[in-house]
C-alpha positions in Angstrom: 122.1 101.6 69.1 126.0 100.9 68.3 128.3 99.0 69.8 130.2 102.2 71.0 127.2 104.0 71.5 126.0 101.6 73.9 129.6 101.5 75.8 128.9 105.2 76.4 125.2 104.8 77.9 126.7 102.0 80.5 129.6 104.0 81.5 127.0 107.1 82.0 124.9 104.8 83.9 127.2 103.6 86.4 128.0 107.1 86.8 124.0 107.5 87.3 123.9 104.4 89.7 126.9 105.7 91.4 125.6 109.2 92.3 122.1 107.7 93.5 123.9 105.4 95.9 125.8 108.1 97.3 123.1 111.1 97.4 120.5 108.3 99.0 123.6 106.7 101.3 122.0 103.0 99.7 123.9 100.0 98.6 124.1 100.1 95.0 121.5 97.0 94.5 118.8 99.2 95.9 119.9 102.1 93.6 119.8 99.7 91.0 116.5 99.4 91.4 115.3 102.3 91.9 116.9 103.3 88.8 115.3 101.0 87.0 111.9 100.8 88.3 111.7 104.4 87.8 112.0 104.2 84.1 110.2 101.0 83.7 107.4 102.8 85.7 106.9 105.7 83.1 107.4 103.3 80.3 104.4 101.0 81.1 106.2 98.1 81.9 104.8 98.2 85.7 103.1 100.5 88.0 105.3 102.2 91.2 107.2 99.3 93.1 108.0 98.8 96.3 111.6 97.7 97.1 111.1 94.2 98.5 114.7 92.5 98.2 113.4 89.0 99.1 116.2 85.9 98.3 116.5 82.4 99.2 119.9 80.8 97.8 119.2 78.0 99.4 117.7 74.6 98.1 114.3 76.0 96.5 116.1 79.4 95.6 113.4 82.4 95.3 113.7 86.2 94.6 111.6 88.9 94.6 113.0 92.3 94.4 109.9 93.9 94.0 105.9 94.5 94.0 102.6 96.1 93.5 99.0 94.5 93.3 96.9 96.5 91.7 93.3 94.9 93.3 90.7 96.8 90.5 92.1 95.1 87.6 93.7 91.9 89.4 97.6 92.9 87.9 100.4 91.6 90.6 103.3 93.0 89.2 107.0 91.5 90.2 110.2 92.7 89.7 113.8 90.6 90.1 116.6 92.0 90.0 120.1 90.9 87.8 122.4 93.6 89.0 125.7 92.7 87.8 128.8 94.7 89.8 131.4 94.5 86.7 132.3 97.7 84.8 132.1 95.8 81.7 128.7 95.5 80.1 128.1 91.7 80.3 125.4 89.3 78.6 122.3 87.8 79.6 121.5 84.6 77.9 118.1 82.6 77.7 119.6 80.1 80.7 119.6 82.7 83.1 116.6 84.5 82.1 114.7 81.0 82.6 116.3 80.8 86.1 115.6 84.2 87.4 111.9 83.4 86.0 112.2 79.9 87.7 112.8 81.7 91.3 109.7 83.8 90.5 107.4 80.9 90.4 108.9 79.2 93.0 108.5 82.2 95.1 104.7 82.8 94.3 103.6 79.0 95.2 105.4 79.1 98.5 104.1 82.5 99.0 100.2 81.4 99.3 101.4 78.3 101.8 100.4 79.2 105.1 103.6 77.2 106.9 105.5 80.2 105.2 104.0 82.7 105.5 104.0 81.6 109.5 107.9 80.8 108.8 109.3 84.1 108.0 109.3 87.4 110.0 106.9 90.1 109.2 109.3 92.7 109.0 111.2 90.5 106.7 111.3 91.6 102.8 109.8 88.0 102.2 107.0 88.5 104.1 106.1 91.8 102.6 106.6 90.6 99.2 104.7 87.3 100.0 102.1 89.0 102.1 99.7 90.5 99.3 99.8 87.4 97.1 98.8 85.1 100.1 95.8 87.7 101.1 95.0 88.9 97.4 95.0 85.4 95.8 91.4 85.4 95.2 91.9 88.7 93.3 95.1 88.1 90.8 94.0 87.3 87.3 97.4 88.0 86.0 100.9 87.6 87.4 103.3 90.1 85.1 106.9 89.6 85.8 110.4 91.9 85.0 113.8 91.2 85.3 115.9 93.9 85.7 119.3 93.4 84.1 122.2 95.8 83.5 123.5 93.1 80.9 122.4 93.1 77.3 120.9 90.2 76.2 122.2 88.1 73.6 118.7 88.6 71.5 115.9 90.8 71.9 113.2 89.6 73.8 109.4 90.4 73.4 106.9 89.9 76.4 105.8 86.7 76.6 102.9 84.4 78.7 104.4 81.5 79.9 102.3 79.2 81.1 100.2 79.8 84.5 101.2 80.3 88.0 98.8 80.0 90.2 95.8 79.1 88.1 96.5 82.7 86.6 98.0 83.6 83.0 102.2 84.1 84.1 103.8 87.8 81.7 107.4 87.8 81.4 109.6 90.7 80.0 112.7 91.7 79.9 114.1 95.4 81.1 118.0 94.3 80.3 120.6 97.5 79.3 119.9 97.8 75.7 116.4 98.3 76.6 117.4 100.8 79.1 119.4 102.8 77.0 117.3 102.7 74.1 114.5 104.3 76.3 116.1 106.8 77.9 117.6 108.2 74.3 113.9 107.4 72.7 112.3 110.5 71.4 110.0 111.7 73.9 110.8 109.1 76.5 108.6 106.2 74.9 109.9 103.0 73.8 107.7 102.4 70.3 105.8 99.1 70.5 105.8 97.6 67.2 102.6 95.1 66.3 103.0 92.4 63.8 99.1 92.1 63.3 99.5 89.1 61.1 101.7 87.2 63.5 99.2 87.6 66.4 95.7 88.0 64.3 96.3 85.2 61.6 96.0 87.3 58.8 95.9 91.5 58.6 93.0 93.1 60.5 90.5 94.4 57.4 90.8 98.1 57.4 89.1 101.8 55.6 90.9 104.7 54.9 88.8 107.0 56.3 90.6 110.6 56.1 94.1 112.1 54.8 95.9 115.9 55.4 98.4 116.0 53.6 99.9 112.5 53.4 101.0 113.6 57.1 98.1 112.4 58.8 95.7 109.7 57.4 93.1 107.9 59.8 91.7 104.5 59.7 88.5 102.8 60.9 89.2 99.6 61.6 86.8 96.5 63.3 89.4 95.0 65.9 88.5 91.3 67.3 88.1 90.8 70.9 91.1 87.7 70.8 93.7 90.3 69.5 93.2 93.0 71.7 93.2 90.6 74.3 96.3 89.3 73.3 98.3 92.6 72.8 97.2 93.9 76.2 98.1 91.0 77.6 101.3 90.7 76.5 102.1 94.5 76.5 100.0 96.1 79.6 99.7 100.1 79.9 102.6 100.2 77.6 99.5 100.3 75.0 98.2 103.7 76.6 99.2 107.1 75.5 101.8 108.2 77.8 100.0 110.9 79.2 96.4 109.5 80.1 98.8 106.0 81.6 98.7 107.4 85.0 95.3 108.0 85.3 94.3 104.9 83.8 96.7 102.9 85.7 95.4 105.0 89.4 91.9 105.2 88.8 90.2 103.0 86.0 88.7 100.2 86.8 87.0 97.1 85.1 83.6 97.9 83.8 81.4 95.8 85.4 78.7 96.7 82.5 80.9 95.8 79.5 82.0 92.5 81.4 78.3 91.9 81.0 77.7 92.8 77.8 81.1 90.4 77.0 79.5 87.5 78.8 75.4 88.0 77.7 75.3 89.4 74.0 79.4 89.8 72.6 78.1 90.0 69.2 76.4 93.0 70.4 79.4 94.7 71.5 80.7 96.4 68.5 76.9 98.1 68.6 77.1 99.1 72.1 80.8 100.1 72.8 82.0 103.3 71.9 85.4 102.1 70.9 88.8 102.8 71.2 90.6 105.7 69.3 94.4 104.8 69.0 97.7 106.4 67.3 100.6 105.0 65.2 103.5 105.9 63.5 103.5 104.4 60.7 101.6 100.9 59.6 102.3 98.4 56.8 99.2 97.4 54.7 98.5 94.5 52.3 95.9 93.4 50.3 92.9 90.7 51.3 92.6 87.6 49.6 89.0 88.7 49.5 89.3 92.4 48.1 90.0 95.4 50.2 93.1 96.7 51.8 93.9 95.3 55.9 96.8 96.6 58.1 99.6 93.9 58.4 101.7 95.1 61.2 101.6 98.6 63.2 104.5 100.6 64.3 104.6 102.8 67.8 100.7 102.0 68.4 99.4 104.1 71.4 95.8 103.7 72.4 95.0 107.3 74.0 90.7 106.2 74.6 89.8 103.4 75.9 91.7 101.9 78.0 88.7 100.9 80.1 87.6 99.4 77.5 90.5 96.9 76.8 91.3 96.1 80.0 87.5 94.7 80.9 88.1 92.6 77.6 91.1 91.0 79.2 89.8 90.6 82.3 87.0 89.2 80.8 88.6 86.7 79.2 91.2 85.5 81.7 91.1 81.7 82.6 90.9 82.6 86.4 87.7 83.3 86.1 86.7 79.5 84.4 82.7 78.9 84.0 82.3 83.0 83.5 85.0 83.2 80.9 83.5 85.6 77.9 83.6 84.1 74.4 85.8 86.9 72.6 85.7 85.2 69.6 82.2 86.7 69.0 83.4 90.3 69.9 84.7 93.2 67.8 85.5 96.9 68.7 85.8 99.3 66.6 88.6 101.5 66.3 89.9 104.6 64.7 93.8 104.7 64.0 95.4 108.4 63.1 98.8 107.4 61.5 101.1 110.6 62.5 104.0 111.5 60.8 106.7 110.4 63.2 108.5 114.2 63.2 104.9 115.1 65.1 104.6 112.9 67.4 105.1 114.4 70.9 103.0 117.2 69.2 100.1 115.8 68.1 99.6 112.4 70.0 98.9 114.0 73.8 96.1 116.5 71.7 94.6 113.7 70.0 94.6 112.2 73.3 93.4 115.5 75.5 90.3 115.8 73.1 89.3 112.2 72.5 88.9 111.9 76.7 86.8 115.4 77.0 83.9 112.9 77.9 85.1 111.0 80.4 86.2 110.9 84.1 89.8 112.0 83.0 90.8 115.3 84.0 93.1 118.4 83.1 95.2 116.9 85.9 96.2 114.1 84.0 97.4 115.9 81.3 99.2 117.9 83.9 102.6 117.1 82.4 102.3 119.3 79.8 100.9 122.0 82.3 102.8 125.8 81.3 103.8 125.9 85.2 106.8 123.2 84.2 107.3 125.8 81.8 107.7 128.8 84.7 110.0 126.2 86.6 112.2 125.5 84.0 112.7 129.1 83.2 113.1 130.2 87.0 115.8 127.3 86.9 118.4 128.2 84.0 118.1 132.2 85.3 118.3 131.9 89.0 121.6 131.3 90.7 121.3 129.6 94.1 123.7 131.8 96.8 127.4 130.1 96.8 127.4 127.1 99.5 129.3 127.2 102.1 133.6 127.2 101.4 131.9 128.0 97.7 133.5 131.2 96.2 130.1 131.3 93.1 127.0 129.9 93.6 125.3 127.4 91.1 121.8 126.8 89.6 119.3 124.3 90.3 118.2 122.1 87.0 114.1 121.4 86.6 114.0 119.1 84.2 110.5 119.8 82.5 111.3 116.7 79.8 112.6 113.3 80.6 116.2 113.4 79.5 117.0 117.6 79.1 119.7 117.0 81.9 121.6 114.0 80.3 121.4 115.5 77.1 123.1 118.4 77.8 126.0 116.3 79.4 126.0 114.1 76.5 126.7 116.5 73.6 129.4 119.3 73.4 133.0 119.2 74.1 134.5 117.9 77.3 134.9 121.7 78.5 131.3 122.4 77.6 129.6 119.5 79.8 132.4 120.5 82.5 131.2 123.4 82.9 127.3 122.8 82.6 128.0 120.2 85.3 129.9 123.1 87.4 126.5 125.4 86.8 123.9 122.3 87.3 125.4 119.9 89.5 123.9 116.6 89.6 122.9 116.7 93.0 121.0 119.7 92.2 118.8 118.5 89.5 114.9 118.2 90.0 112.2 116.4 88.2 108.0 116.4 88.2 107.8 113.5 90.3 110.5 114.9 92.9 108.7 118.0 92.4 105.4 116.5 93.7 107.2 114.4 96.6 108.5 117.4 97.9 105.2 119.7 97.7 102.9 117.0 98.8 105.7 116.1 102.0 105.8 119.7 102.9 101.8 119.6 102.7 101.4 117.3 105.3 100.2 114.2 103.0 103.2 111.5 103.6 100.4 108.7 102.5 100.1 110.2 99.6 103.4 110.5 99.3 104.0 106.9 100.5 101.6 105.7 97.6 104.1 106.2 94.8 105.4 108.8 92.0 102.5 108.5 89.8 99.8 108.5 92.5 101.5 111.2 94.4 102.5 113.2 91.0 98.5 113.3 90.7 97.4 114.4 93.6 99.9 117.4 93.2 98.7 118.3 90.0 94.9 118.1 90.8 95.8 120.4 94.0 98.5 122.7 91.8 95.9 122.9 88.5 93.5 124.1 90.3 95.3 127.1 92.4 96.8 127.7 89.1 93.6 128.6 87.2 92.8 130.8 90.6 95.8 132.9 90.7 99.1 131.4 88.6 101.4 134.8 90.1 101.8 132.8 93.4 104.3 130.4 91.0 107.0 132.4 90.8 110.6 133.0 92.3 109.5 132.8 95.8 108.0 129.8 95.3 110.7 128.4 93.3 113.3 129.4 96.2 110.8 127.3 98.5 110.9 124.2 96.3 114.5 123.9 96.2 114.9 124.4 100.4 112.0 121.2 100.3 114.9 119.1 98.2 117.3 120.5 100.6 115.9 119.3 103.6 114.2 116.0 102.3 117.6 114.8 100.8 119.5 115.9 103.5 117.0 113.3 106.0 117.3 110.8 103.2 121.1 110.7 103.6 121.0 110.6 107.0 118.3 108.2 108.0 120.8 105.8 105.3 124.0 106.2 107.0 122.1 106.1 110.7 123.5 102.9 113.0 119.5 101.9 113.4 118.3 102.0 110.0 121.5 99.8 109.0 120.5 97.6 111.4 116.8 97.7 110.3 116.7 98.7 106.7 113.3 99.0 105.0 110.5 101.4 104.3 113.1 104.4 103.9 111.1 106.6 101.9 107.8 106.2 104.0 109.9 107.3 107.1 111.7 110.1 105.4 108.8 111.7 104.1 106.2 110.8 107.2 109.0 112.4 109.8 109.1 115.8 107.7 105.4 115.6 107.5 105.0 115.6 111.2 107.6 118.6 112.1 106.3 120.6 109.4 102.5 120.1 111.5 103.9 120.2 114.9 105.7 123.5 113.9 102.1 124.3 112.7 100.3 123.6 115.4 102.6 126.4 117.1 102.0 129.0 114.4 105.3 128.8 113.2 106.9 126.9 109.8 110.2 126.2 109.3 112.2 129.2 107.3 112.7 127.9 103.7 114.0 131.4 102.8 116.7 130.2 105.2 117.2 126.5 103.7 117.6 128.5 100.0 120.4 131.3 101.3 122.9 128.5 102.9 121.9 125.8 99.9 122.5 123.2 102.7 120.6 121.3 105.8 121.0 123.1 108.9 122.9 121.1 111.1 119.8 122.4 114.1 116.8 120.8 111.2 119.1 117.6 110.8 119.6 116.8 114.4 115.4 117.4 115.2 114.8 114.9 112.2 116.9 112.8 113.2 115.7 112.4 116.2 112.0 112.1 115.1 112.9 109.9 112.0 113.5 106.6 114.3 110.6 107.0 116.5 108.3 107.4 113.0 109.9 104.4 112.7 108.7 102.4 115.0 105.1 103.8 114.5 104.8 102.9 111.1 105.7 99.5 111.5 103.4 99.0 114.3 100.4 98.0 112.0 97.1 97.6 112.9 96.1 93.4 113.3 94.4 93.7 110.4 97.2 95.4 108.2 100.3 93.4 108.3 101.9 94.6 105.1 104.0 98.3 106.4 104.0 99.2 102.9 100.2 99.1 102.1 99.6 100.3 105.7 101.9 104.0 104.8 99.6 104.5 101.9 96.5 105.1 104.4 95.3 108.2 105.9 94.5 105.9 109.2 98.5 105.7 109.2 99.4 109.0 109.0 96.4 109.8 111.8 98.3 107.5 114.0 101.9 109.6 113.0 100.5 112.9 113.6 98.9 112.5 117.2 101.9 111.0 118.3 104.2 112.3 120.8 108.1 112.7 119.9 110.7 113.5 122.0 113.7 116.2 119.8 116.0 118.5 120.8 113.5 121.5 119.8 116.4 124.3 119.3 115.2 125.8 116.0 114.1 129.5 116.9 116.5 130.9 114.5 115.4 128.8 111.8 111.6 129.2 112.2 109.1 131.7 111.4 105.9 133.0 112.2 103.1 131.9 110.3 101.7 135.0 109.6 105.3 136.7 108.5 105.5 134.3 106.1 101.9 134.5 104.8 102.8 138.1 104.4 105.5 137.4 102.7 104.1 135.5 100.5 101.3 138.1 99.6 104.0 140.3 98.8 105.9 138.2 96.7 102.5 137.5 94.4 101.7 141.4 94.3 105.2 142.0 93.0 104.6 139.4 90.6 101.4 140.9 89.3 103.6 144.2 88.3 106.4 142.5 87.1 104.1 140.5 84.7 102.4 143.7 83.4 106.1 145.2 82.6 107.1 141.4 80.7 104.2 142.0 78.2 105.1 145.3 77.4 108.6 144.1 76.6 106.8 141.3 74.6 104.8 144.2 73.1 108.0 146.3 72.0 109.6 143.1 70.2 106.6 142.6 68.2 106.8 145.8 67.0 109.8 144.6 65.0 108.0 142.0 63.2 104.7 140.7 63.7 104.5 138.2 61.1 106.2 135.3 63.0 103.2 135.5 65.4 100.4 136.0 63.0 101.3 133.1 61.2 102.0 130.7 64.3 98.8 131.7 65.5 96.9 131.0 62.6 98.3 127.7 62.2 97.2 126.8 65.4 93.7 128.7 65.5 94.7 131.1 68.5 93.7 133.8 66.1 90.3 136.0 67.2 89.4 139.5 65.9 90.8 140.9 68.8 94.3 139.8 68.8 94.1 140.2 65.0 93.0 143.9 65.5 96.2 144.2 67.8 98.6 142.7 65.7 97.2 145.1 62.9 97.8 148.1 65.6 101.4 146.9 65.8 102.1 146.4 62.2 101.3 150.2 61.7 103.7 150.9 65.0 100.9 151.8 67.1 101.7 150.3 71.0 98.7 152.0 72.2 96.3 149.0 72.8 92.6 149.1 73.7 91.9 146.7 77.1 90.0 144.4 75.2 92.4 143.9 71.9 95.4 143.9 75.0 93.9 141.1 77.0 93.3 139.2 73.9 97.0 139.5 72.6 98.0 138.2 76.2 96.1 135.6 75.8 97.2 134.4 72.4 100.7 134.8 73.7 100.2 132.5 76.7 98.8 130.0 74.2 101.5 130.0 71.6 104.2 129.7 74.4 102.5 126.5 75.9 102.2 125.4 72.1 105.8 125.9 71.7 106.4 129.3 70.1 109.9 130.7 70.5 110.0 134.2 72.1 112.4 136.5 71.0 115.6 136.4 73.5 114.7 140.1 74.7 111.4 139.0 75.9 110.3 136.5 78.8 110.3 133.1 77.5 107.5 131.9 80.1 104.0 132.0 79.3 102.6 135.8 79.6 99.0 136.0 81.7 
């Protein structure tokens, strides 16, 4: 990225980090980081923090802005912060990453002394951060650390083990701006990670071309030493795993306690066992043995989308924490197939190589749930419905679902200054939506806050195994109706969110802001129900703004959630961990709270609304037979663009063929059978990425 180029990115960021700070009413530090942990999240380079802002600048300075402990695998993940206030981007030079990293360590070593943790107060931000690490010592093989930095540094930095903390292998990385901005403008959201195989390996790893279409695609079967896939995934993490299946490996896999024995009794055995991994690239460089043969000398963008389970029980199974059990990896190989994809296919062909190479194991169509066609619905219900003017508004604007990481700053980023003005005056910033909001709001609304409380990726997959599955049910209940609904859920949980930031007692008291908001709404939304009443989202949608009768009842009930969620049980003295329990929000819901209950002419009866709802999804069912029969009458013009998308992608069967045939010759009138096929081929294309013609629907067609 240019010099200029990267000017640009850090004047959109502040205006990024500017907007969050306002919209959450948070000092910018804490926007900062959400900001940042956010993207470093989806990248790999850490699982969902929590916001733990713990400094000393005294003698023995510390910090710790952030952490998760991921128990099944041993991972403590810390994040500091280097937020720097200046307008112009600044440098980061090695002396002050090695300081930053210096307050790390010091903060780990006191955090497993008992006089501190005794010292400091358990509400603190040190105590929460220090908390996990003194009562999950036993359980930390590896300590990965990130700064955060919103300077570029002066050279490019690759993660790197420095030495040990705590008897445990010490990962530190870098997140400064460049980074930043060269992820959020990477195609497809993913930062490539490039592997020099002879650096780490000693030598190129000996490889077989195996298979070739094309020069486009070419596979590889390669016999991958235990030391060097230990060492890549030790120094990279889940950044390794194929965006997709990331999530689910990083919230449900965990080590293999029978390939940590195969590692430890028979490791020459384990290429015969093991089923291997299967991994993607974009491109690889190969040389020539000394011996004879061909071996691959470094590999570029290299994605391992099966698995995962498998590498991380050969790093665990080699840490050093585990001493007199350590496996000998120099006796263990895995095999491993590489596809090399042309780069221009990518995002196409990497998340199908992955979907098929996991049909056989514990990962579900929920995990590939980003891809799901209902992002598709939303996104179309997004740019074609105008929300009702605001009030003092004379026009009303449109709310922007953001199906794909970076559609909304890409459309502010290009055309002239008059062109983004006015997409920003349709799609205002504050109205802009994406899956994980999508699956906070949802699973809030649901009365689930510890799911909620458990973080984007955890919550974003308990959504989608609940939302797949009503889907393949009945997908007409996703439609405008329910698309009004999700917007008046934003309304309403942003609307708390300011308020509980610019309240006198949070201020006073700040911490656990996002457990409170989301655990206060959860508990209305059920008292309401417990009545037989819900609160009017049709409402929410026609005034596009918080009703001032809502805000004052949340209010109200936000502080006394409050003091309930930090009122742990003896045994859970980290508020954080405790939110993510359904024991927590047991203790929220049979609680008593006293609000000024004046909401009649926002609320609803349940049943009205369930009605409503049924009506809504029986109009939908007509409206959708009427779509395809404008598809119908547009492939009447031409047929050929479909027949040939369709056979490139094997949707073809001898009922939609028999169709298209019909149409060719002008005929509209359509058996059942040849109908529902054509449907069916039509749905498939659109989630594969076929244009419809602008006359017709552009959402899948079912």
């Amino acid at each position: 990225m240019s010099t200029g180029d990267l000017d640009d990115a850090f004047d959109r960021f502040w205006e990024d980090l500017m907007f969050e700070a306002e919209a959450s009413a948070d000092p910018q530090p804490a926007a900062f980081f959400r900001l940042y942990t956010k993207l470093a999240s989806e990248n790999g380079d850490c699982i969902d923090l929590t916001y733990t802002p713990a400094r000393n600048e005294r003698r023995g300075a510390y910090q710790v802005d952030g952490f998760a402990l991921e128990r099944d695998r041993g991972d403590l993940y810390l994040a500091v912060s280097d937020f720097r206030s200046g307008k112009e981007l600044q440098t980061l030079n090695a002396a002050q990453i090695d300081t930053l990293f210096g307050r790390v360590r010091r903060f780990c070593e006191l955090a497993v002394q008992p006089a501190f943790i005794n010292a400091v107060d358990e509400t603190s931000p040190s105590f929460q951060a220090a908390w996990p690490i003194y009562n999950g010592r036993s359980q930390i093989k590896r300590i990965r650390v990130v700064i955060f930095s919103n300077a570029r540094l002066s050279t490019r930095r690759k993660p790197e083990m420095t030495g040990e903390v705590l008897g445990v292998p010490f990962v530190c990385s870098v997140l400064d701006f460049a980074r930043y901005a060269s992820i959020i403008s990477a195609k497809g959201g993913v930062e490539p990670i490039e592997i020099d195989v002879t650096a780490v390996n000693g030598s190129p790893l000996p490889c077989l071309p195996a298979h070739s279409i094309d020069g486009g695609h070419t596979s590889y079967l390669v016999a991958v030493p235990g030391t060097f896939l230990a060492e890549i995934y030790g120094l990279h993490g889940a950044k390794l795993l194929e965006q997709n299946v990331r999530t689910f490996l990083q919230a449900r896999t965990r080590v293999n306690a029978g390939i940590i024995k195969t590692l430890e009794a028979a490791p020459e055995m384990f290429f015969a066992y093991n089923n291997g991994l299967t991994a993607t690239a974009a491109g690889i460089t190969t040389a020539p043995l000394d011996g004879g043969g061909l071996g691959i000398a470094s590999i570029d963008n290299l994605q391992i989308v099966n698995g995962g389970q498998t590498t991380a029980s050969i790093l665990y199974a080699s840490d050093s924490a585990r001493k007199d059990r350590k496996a000998d990896l120099s006796r263990v190989f895995v095999q491993m197939k590489l596809s090399v994809v042309n780069p221009d296919r990518l995002e196409e062909v990497v998340p199908l190589i992955s979907r098929y190479a996991n049909t056989q194991n514990k990962i579900s169509e929920a995990d590939f749930f980003s891809s799901h066609p209902i992002h598709l619905v939303l996104e179309r219900f997004s740019r074609d419905m105008s929300a009702p003017p605001k009030p003092g508004a004379l026009s009303g604007s449109k709310w922007f679902y953001e199906r794909a990481r970076g559609q909304y700053r890409d459309r502010l980023a290009y055309g002239t200054q008059a062109e983004r003005k006015r997409f920003e005056l349709e799609f205002p910033r504050e109205q802009f939506i994406d899956k994980t909001d999508l699956a906070k709001f949802e699973v809030t609304f649901d009365c689930r806050p510890h799911i909620v409380s458990r973080g984007a990726q955890k919550c974003f997959l308990e959504f989608a195994e609940k939302t797949g599955k009503a889907w393949e049910v009945s997908d007409v209940r996703f439609n405008e109706h329910w698309f009004r609904a999700i917007v008046a859920e934003a309304i309403i949980f942003r609307g708390l969110d300011r308020l509980v930031g610019r309240s006198d007692w949070y201020q006073a008291d700040r911490g656990y802001k996002a457990q409170i908001v989301t655990y206060a709404i959860a508990w209305l939304v059920q008292h309401l129900q417990n009545r037989g009443q819900e609160i009017a989202l049709s409402l929410v949608w026609q005034r596009q703004e918080l009703p001032a009768e809502i805000a004052d009842a949340l209010a109200r009930i936000a502080p006394q959630v409050a003091e309930t969620i930090k009122d742990t049980p003896p045994a859970m003295k980290n508020v954080g961990e405790y939110c993510k329990q359904q024991a927590c929000w047991a203790a929220v819901a049979a609680s008593k709270y006293i609000f000024d209950d004046r909401l009649d002419g926002l609320l609803i009866e349940h049943d009205e609304a369930e009605l409503a709802r049924k009506e809504t999804i029986a109009a939908q069912k007509v409206d959708k037979d009427v779509d395809f029969d404008h598809v119908l009458v547009a492939m009447l013009a031409d047929t050929q663009p479909y027949l040939i998308f369709a056979r490139s992608r094997r949707l073809l069967t001898p009922n939609s063929d028999a169709a298209l045939k019909r149409l060719t010759r002008g005929d509209i009138r359509l058996p059942a059978s040849e109908r529902n096929a054509l449907k069916y081929m039509v749905q498939k294309m659109v989630q594969a990425g076929f244009e419809l013609p602008q006359q017709a629907p552009r959402t899948p067609v079912t």
